[in-house]
VOGU-3710 file (C-alpha; in Angstrom, 3 decimals, decimal comma):
1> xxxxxxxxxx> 0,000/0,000/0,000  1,225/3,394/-0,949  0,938/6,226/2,156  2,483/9,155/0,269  4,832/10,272/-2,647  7,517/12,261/-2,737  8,984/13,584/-5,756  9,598/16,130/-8,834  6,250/17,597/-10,529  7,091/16,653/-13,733
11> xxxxxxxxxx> 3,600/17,405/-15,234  0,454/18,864/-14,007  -2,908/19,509/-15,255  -6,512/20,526/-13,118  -7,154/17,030/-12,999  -3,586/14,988/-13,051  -0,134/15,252/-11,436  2,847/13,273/-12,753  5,321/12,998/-9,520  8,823/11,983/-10,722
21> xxxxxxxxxx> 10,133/9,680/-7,335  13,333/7,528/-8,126  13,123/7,387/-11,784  9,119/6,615/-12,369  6,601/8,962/-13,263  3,258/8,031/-11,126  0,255/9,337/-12,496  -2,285/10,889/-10,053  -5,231/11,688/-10,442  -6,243/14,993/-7,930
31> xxxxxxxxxx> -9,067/17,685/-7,485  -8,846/21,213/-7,825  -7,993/21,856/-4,300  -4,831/19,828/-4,218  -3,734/21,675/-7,621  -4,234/24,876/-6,249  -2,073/23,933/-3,514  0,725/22,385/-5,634  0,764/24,712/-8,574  3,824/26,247/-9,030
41> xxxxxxxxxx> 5,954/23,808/-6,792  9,181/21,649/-8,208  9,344/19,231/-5,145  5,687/17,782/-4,149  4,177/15,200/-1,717  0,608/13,891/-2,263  -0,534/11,476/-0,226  -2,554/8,317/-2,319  -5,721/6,439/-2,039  -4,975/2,997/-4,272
51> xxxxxxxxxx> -8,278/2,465/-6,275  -8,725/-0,701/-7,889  -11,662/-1,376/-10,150  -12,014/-5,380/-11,144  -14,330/-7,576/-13,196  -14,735/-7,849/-16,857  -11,551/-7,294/-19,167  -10,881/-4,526/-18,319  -9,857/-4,339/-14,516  -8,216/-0,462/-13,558
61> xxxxxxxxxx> -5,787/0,546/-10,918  -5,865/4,545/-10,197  -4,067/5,866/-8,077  -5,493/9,495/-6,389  -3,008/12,084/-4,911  -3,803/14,660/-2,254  -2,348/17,796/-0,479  -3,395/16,933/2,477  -4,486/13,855/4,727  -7,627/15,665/5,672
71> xxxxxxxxxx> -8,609/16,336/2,284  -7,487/12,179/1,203  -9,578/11,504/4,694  -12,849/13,558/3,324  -11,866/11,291/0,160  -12,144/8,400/1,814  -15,658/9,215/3,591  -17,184/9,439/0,480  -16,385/6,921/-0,914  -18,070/4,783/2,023
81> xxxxxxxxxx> -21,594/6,487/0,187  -23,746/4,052/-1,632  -23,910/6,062/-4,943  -20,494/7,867/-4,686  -17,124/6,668/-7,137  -14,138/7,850/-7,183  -14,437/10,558/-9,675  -18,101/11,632/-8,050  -15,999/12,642/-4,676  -13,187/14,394/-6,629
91> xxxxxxxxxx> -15,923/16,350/-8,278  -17,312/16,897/-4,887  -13,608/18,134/-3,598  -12,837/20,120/-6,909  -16,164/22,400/-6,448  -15,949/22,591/-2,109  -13,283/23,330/-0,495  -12,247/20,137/2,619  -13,468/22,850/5,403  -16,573/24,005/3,481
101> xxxxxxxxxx> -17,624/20,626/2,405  -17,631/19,860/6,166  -19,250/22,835/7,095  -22,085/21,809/4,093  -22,620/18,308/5,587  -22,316/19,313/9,344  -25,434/21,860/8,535  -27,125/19,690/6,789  -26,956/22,050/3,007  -28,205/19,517/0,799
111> xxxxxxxxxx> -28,649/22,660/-2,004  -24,962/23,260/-2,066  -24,039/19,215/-2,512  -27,256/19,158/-5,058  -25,068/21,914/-7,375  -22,153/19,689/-7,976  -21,686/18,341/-11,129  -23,397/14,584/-10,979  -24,833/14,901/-7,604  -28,828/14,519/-7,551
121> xxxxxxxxxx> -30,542/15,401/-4,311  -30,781/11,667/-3,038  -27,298/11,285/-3,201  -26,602/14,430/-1,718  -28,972/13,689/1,229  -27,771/10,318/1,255  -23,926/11,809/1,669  -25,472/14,561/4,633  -27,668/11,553/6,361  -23,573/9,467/6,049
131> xxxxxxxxxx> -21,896/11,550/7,036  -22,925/13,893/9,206  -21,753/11,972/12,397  -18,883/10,810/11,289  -16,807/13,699/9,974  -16,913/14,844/13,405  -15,619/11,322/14,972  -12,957/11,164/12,285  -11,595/14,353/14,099  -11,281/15,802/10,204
141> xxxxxxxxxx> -14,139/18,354/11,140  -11,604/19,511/13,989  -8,337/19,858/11,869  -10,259/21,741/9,607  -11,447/23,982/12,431  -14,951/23,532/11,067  -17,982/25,975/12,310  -16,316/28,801/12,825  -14,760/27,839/16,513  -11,374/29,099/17,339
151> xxxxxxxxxx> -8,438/27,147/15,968  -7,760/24,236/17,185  -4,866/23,791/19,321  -4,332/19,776/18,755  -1,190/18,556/18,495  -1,380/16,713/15,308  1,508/14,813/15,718  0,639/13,939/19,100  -2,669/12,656/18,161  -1,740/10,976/14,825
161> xxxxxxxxxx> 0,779/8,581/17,002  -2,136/8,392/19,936  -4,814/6,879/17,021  -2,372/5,124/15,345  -1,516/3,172/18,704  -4,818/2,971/20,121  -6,034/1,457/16,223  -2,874/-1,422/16,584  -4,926/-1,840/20,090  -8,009/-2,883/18,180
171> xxxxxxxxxx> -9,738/-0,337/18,802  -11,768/1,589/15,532  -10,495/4,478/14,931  -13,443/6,972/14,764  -14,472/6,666/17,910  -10,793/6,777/18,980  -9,957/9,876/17,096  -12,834/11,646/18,669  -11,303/10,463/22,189  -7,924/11,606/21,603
181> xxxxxxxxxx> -8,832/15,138/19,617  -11,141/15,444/22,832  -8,519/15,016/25,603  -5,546/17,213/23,351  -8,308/19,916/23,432  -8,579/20,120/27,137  -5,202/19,582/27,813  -2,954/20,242/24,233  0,406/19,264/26,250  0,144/15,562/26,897
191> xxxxxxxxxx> 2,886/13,329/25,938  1,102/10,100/23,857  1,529/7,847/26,219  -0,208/9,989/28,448  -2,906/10,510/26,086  -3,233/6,592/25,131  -3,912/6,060/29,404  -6,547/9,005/29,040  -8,237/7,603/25,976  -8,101/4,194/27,065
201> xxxx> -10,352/4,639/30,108  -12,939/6,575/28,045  -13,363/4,849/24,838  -16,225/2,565/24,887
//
């Protein structure tokens, strides 16, 4: 599985990015909002969601590049919609921006999902009705500082290593990521390990 890339630009387009790493070009396929972000740069990173599309003769493998893990995370949630491909939630991420979109589904602005290319209204309100709860628990909502709150002051290194260790644990990781984003909010200078003890006394 493929976490990130690191590399040269060597082409880019609205909708593709050619990263140069160690000799091969990897073609990626991204949204407006991560080529906003990476126009103009030599030296890129894009972190990748695999996509593999099988049966028939003609079985794909696409791989998607983003600026961002929140944005690849928002990705990623969509994806779990009955209704929504691949290209349907790069649409959605090429016409909202990551903290809007969440902003659209957290409010419940069906209109707004409804004017993206491709999206009808039951798909939109099927994407709201998703979603809604779980863009908070992700914690993406939070990074995003979604609804106008002050900035968050989560460590994000902090509680990338907490989930990641808490996930090894067995436990899922939306729940957990709510947990941890919870306790770094009330007290932003715990240690992991510190944070893991918190977490693992409040996660049901």
């Amino acid at each position: 599985m493929i976490e990130y890339i690191r590399g040269t630009l060597a082409e880019l387009t609205p909708a593709q990015a050619i990263v140069e790493a160690n000799g091969i070009g990897y073609a990626l396929n991204i949204s407006l909002t991560t080529f906003s972000a990476i126009q103009g740069k030599q030296e890129v990173k894009l972190f990748v969601e695999e996509q593999l599309v099988a049966g028939g003769r003609d079985d794909s493998f696409t791989l998607f590049g983003f600026a961002t893990k929140q944005e690849r995370e928002l990705y990623r949630l969509l994806l779990t919609v009955s209704g929504v491909g691949g290209n349907s939630a790069r649409m959605i991420l090429s016409s909202i921006q990551p903290n809007e979109l969440c902003n659209v589904i957290a409010n419940g602005d069906e209109r707004q999902l409804k004017a993206v290319k491709g999206i009808g209204l039951k798909t939109a309100q099927r994407i709201i009705v998703d979603l809604k709860d779980k863009i908070v628990a992700s914690g993406v909502a939070t990074e995003l500082s979604v609804g106008g709150d002050r900035p968050s002051m989560v460590n994000q290194s902090v509680r990338d290593e907490a989930v990641s260790a808490l996930t090894m644990l067995g436990f899922s990781p939306a729940p957990t990521a709510k947990v941890v984003t919870q306790i770094l909010t009330a007290e932003p200078d715990l240690p992991v390990e510190q944070v893991v003890k918190q977490a693992l006394k409040q996660i049901k």
